[in-house]
C-alpha positions in Angstrom: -113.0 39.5 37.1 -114.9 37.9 34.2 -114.6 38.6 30.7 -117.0 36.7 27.6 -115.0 35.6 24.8 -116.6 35.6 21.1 -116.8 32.0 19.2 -113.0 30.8 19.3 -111.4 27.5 18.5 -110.6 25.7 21.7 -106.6 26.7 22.3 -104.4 29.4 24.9 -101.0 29.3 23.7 -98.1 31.5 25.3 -96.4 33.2 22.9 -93.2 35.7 23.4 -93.8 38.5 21.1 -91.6 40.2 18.9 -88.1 40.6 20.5 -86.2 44.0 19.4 -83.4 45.8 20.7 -81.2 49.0 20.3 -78.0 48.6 19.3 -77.5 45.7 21.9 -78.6 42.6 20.3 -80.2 39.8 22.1 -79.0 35.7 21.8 -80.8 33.2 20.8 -80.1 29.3 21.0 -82.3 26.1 21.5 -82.6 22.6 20.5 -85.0 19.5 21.3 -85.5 18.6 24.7 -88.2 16.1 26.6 -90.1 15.4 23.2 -90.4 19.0 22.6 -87.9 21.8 22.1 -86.5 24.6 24.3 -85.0 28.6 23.6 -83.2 30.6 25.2 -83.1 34.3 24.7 -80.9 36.9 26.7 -78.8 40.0 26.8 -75.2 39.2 26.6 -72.8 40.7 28.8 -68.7 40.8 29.4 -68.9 37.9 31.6 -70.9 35.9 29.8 -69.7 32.7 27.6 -70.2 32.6 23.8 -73.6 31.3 22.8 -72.0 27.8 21.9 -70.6 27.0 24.9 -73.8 28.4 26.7 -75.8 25.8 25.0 -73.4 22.9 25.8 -74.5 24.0 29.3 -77.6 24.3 29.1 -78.0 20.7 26.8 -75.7 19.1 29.7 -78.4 20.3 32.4 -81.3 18.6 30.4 -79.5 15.6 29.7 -79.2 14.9 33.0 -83.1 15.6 33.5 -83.6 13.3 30.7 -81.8 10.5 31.9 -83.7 10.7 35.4 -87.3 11.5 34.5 -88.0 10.2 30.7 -90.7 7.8 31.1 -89.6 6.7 27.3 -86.2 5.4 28.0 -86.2 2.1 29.8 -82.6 3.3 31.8 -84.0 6.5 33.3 -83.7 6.3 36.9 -87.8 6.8 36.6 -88.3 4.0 34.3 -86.1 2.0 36.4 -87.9 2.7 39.9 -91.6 1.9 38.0 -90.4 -1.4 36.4 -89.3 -2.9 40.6 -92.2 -4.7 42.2 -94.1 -4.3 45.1 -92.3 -3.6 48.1 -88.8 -2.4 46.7 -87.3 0.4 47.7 -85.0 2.3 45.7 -82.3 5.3 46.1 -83.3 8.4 43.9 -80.9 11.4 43.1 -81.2 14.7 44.4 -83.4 16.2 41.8 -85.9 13.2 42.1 -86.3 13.6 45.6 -87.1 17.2 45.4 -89.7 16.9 43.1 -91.3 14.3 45.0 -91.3 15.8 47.9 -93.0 18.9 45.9 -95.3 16.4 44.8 -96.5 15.1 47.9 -97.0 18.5 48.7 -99.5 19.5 46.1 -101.2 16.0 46.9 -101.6 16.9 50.2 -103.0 20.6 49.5 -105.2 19.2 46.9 -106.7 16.1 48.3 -105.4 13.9 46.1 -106.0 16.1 42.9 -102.9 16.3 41.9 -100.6 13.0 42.0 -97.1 11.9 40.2 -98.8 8.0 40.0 -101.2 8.1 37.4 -98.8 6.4 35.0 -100.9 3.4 35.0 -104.1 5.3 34.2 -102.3 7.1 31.3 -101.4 4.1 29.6 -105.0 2.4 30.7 -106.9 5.4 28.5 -104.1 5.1 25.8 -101.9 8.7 26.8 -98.9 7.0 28.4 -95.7 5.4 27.0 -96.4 2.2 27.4 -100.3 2.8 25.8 -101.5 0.8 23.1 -104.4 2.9 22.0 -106.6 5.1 22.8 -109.9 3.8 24.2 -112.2 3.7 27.1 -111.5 0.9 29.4 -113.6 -1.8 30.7 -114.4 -1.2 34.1 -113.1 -4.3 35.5 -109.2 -3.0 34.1 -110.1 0.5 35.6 -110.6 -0.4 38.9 -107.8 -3.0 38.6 -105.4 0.3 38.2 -106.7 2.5 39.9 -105.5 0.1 43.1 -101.7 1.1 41.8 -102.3 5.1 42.3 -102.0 7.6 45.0 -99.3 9.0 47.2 -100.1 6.7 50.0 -98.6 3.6 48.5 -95.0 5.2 48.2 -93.1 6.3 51.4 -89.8 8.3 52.1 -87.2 6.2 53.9 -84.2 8.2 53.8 -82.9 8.7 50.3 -84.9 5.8 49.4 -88.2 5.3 47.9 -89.9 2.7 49.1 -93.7 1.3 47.6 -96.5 -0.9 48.2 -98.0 -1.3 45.2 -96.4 -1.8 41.6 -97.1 1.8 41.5 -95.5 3.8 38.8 -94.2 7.5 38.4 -94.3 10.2 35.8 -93.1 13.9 36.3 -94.3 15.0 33.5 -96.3 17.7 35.0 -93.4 19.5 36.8 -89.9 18.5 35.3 -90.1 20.7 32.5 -91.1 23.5 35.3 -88.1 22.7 36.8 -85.7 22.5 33.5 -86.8 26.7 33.3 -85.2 26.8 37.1 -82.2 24.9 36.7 -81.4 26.7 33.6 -82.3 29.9 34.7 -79.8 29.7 37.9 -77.3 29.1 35.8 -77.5 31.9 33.1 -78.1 33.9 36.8 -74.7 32.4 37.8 -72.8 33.5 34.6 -73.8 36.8 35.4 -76.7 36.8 32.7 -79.3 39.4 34.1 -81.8 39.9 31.2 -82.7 36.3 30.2 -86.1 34.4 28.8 -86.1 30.3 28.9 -88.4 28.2 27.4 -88.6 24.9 28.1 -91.7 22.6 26.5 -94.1 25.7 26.5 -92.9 26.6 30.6 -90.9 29.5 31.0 -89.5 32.0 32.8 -88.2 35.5 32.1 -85.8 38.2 34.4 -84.8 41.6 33.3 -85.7 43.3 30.4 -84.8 43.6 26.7 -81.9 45.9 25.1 -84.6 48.9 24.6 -85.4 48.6 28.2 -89.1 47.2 27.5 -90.0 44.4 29.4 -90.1 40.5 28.0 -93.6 40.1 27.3 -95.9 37.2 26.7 -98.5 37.3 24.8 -101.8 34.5 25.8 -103.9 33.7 22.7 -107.4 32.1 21.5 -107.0 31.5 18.3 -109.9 32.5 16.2 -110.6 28.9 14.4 -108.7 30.1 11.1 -105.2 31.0 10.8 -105.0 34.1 12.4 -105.0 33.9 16.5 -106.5 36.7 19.2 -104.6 37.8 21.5 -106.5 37.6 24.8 -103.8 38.9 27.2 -100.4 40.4 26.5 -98.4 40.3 29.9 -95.2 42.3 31.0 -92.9 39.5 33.2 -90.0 40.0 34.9 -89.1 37.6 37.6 -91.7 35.3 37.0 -92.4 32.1 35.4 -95.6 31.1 33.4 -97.2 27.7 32.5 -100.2 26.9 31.0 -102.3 23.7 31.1 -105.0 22.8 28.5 -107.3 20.0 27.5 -107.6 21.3 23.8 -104.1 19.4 22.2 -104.1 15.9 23.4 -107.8 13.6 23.6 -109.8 11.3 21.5 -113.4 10.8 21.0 -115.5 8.1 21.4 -119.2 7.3 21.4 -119.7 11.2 21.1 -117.7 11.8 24.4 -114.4 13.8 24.4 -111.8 12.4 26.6 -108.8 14.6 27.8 -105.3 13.4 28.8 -105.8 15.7 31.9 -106.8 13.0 34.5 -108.5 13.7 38.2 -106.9 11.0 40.1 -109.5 10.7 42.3 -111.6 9.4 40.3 -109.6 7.6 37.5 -110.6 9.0 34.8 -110.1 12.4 32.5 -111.5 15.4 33.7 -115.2 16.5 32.4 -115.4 20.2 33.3 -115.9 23.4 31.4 -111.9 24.9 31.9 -110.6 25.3 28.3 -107.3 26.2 30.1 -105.4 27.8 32.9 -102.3 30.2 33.2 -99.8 30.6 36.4 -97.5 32.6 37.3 -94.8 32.2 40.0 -91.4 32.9 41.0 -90.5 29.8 40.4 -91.3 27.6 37.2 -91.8 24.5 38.9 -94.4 25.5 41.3 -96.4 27.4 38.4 -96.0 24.0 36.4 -97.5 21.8 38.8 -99.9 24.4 40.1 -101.3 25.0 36.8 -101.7 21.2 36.4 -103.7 21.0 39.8 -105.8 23.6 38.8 -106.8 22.0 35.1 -107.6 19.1 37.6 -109.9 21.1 39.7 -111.7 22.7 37.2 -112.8 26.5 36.8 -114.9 26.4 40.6 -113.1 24.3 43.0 -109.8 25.5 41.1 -110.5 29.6 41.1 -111.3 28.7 45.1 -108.0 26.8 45.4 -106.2 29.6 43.7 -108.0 32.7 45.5 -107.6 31.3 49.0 -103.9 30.3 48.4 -102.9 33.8 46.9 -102.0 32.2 43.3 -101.8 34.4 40.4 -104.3 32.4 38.3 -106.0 33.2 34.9 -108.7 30.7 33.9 -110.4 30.4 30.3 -113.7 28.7 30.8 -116.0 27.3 28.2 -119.2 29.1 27.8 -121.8 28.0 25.5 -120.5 28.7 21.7 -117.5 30.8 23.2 -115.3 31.2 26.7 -115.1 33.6 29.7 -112.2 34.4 30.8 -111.5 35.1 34.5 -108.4 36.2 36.9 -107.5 35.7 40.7 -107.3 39.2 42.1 -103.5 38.0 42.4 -103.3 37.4 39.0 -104.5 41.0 38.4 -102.2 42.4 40.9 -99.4 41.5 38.8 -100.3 41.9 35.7 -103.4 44.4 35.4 -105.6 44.6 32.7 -105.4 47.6 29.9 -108.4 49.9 30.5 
């Protein structure tokens, strides 16, 4: 299904609309996390702790993801796996390991689309941690980095990761996924039943507010002024939602945009016409990374990717002075379209 946009400013945000009850209030707590921020909304019930010691919780949990995955701390375990040289191996936690494994998955699926290595290009084209500034690089320094990336120089032995290269990792496009997951289990745990989590702009939401209407998420275009469109407003229950863009973080230079949204395969940042693209799955961390792999794609091969894998997919594409907007049949199924 395809739908022209009028002229718009190039954004898709998610936003939760208004949250109102009946008698029943709903909770609220959040804080900064990963750079960003996080909230939590939910029902209470009997069994549940008092907000406060819910948000120790939940602030232990991403803590803990903090000190494993921030690429801006030189003691995260990441930080400390990308600074050993070639040919070290090193043990990772639990949590690492599974969303490497998940990685290598995606890689494999997408032929090397999507891939956790591309540290060194980040900070090459001036997006990464250790970047100076943003800038096209010579040729020479692009190929020199482009040796350090992809799966196949890192290998599984055990708990251990081992690599080849001085290759270098960065989660960035699925630990926040994650975060939603490991914090949603745990409000699930408590006996929380009616819950929305926020994490870095992923989220996921279960149940349904006090009134009985769903938790709804509204996905925007802004109109280029103040005021935004809403595009889409989608009911979700049980499902969680990420969207990747190219319209917050690039540079220009010599008339060329360049966006932090790189095709590894390649080496450098994608040059398609997707504005954006929308996921939603049952679990966060596979709608993060798949909605990374599809920005990666682009709005062909990634609307083929996501039809022939059944992923509920809705793609903004830019179209002259405007956008189209188009949804997997999947996508559709879920959450149809008003009439």
């Amino acid at each position: 299904m395809e739908k022209t946009l009028s002229r718009a400013s190039l954004l898709i945000v998610l936003l939760v609309a208004t949250l109102t009850g009946c008698g029943q209030s709903i909770e609220r707590f959040g804080g900064p996390t990963m750079g960003s921020s996080y909230t939590v909304q939910y029902v209470p019930t009997g069994k549940a702790p008092d907000a406060a010691k819910l948000k120790a919780e939940v602030d232990t949990i991403l803590a803990s993801l903090d000190e494993q995955f921030s690429t801006y701390r030189d003691d995260s375990v990441v930080s400390r796996f990308n600074a050993l040289p070639a040919g070290a191996c090193m043990a990772l936690p639990a949590d690492m390991l599974k969303l490497w494994r998940y990685g290598e998955e995606l890689s494999q699926q997408s032929g090397g689309a999507f891939d956790l290595t591309v540290e060194p290009l980040m900070n090459l084209w001036g997006f990464g941690p250790q970047s100076r500034r943003e800038q096209v690089p010579a040729p020479a320094d692009l190929q020199r980095e482009r040796a350090r990336v992809g799966h196949q120089h890192l290998r599984l032995e055990g708990e251990q990761l081992c690599k080849d290269v001085n290759a270098q990792l960065d989660f960035d496009s699925i630990v926040a996924g994650y975060a939603v997951d490991k914090v949603s289990a745990r409000l699930a745990e408590i006996g929380l039943t009616d819950y929305l989590v926020e994490i870095t702009g992923e989220l996921r939401a279960v149940g349904r507010k006090p009134d009985g209407t769903p938790w709804r998420i509204a996905l925007e275009v802004p109109s280029g002024e103040r005021e935004r469109q809403v595009e889409r407003s989608v009911a979700v229950d049980g499902f969680g939602l990420s969207t990747s863009g190219d319209y917050r973080n690039y540079f220009e230079e010599g008339g060329q945009r360049y966006s932090h949204t790189f095709d590894p395969r390649s080496g450098t940042p994608v040059r398609h016409s997707l504005a954006a693209v929308t996921v939603a799955d049952a679990q966060a961390l596979r709608a993060d990374g798949l909605s990374t792999l599809l920005m990666v794609l682009g709005p062909e091969e990634g609307y083929t990717f996501a039809e022939r894998n059944g992923l509920a997919a809705f793609f903004i594409v830019r179209q002259g002075e405007g956008f189209v907007t188009r949804a997997t049949p999947r996508f559709e199924a879920l959450f149809p379209s008003p009439e």
